[in-house]
Rosetta silent file (secondary structure, phi, psi, omega in degrees, C-alpha in Angstrom):
SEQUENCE: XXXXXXXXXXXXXXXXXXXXXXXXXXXXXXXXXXXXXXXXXXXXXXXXXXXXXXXXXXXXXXXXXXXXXXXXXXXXXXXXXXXXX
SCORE:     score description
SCORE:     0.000 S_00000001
   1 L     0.000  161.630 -152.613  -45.876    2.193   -0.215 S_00000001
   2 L  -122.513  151.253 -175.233  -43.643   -0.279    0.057 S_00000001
   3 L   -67.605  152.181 -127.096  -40.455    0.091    2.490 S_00000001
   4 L  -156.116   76.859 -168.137  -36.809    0.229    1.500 S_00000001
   5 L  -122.517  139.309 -166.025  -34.208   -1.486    3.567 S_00000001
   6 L   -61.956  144.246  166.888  -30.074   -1.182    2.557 S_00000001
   7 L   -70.188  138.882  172.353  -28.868   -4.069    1.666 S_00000001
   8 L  -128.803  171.918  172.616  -26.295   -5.424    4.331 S_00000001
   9 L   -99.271  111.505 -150.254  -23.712   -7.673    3.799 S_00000001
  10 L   -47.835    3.777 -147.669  -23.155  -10.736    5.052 S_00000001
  11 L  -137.556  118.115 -157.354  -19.629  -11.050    5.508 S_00000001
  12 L   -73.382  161.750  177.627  -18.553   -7.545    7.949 S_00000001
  13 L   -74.454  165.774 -169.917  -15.497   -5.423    5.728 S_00000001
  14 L  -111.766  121.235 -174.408  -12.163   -5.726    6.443 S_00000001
  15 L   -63.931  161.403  146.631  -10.244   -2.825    7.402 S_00000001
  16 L   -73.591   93.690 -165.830   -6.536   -2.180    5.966 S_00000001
  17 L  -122.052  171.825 -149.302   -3.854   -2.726    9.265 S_00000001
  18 L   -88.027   93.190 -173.975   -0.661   -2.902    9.781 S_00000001
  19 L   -30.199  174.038 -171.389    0.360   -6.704    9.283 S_00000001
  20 L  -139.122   25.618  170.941    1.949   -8.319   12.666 S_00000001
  21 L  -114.966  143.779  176.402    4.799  -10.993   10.781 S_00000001
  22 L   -65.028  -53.029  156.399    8.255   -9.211   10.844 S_00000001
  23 L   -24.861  -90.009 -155.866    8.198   -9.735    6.753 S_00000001
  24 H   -32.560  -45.695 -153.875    5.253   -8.340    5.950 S_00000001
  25 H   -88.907   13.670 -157.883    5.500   -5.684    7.839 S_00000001
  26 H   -88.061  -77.014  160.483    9.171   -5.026    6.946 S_00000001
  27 H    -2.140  -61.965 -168.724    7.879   -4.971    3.290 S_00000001
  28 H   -53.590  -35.718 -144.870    5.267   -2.011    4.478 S_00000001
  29 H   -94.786  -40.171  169.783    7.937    0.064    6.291 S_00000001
  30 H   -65.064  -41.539 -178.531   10.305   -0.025    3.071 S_00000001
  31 H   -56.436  -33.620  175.770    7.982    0.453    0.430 S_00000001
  32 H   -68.479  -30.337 -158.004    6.794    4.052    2.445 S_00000001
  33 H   -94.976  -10.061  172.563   10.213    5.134    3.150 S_00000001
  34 H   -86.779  -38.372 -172.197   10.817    4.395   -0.895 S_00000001
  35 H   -67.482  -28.355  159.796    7.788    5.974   -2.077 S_00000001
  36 H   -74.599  -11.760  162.539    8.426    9.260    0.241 S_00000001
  37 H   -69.878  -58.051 -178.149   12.577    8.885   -1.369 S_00000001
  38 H   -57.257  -44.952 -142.403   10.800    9.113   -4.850 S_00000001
  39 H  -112.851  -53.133  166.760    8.418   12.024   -4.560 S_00000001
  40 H   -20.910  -71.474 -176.629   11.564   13.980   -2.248 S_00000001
  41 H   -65.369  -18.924  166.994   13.893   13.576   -4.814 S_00000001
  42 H   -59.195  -54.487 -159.399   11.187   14.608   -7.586 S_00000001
  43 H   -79.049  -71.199 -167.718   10.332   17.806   -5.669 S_00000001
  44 H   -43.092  -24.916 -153.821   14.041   18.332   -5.178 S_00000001
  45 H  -106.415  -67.325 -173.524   15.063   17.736   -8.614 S_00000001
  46 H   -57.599  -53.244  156.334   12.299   20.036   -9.588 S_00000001
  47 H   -15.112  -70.472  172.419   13.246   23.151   -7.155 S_00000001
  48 H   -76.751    2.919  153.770   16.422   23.209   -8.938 S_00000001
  49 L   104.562   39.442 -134.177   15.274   23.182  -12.303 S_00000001
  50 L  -135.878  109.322 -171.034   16.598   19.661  -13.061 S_00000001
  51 L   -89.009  111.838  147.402   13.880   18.016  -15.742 S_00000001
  52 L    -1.512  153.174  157.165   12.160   14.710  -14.749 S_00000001
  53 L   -91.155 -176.464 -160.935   12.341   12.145  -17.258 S_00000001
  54 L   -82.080  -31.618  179.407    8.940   11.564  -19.343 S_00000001
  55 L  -110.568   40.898 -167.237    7.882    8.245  -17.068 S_00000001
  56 L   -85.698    0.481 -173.122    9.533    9.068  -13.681 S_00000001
  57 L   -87.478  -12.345 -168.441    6.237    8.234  -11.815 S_00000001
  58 H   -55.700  -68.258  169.675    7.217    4.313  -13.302 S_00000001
  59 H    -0.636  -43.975  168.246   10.095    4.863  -10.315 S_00000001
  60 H   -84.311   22.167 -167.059    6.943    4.278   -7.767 S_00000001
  61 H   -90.807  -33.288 -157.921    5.983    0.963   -8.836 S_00000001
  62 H   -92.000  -40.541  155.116    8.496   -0.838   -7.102 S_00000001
  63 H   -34.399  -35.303  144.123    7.796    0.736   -3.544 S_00000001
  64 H   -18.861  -60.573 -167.038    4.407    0.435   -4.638 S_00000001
  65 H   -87.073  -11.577 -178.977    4.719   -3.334   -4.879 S_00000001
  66 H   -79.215  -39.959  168.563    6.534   -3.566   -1.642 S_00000001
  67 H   -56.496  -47.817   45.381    3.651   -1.914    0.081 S_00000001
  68 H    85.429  -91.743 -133.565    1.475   -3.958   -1.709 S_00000001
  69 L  -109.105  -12.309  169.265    2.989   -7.129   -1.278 S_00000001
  70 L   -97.141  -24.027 -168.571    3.310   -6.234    2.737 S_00000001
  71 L  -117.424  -39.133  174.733   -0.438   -5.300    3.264 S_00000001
  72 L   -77.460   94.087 -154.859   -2.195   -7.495    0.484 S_00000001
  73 H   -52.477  -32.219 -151.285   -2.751  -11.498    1.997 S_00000001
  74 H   -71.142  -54.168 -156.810   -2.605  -13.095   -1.262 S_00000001
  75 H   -80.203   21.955 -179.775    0.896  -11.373   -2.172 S_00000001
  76 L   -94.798  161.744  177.141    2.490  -11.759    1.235 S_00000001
  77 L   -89.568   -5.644 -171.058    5.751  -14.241    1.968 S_00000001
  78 L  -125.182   69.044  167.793    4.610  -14.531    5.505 S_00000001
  79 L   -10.423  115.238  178.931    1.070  -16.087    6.513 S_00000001
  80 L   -64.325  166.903  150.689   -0.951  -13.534    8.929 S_00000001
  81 L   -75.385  150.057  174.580   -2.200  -15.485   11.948 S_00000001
  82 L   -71.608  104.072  172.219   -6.074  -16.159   11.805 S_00000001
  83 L   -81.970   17.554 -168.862   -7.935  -13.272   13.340 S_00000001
  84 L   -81.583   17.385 -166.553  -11.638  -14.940   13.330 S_00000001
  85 L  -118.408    0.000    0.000  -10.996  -16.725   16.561 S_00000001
């Protein structure tokens, strides 16, 4: 019978970390403390009986994009340094 071996890949994966430029990582630290504002004030809002609008999850897009735009190289304003060396 013939043998079976996993495919590996040449190129090893890249983890998600905390960027290391004072942007980026600025970017990281707002977008969590908005997206943890949003889902507070949801659950708070709800507690008290106080009805959501019909799209109130839209409200996480822009914290979303901050996060996003802090952790993801293409969409950062700040060049990482080159860790291959």
């Amino acid at each position: 019978m013939a043998e079976f071996k996993p495919a590996t890949s040449s190129k090893p994966k890249k983890r998600v970390a905390m960027p290391k430029r004072l942007i980026n990582r600025a970017l990281v630290y707002v977008g969590l403390f908005g997206i943890v504002f949003q889902l507070t004030a949801a659950l708070y809002a709800l507690w008290h009986g106080v009805q959501l609008q019909s799209f109130w999850f839209f409200m996480l897009l822009a914290p979303l994009l901050c996060v996003a735009s802090g952790l993801l190289p293409a969409l950062q304003p700040q060049r990482e340094p080159d860790e291959s060396c």
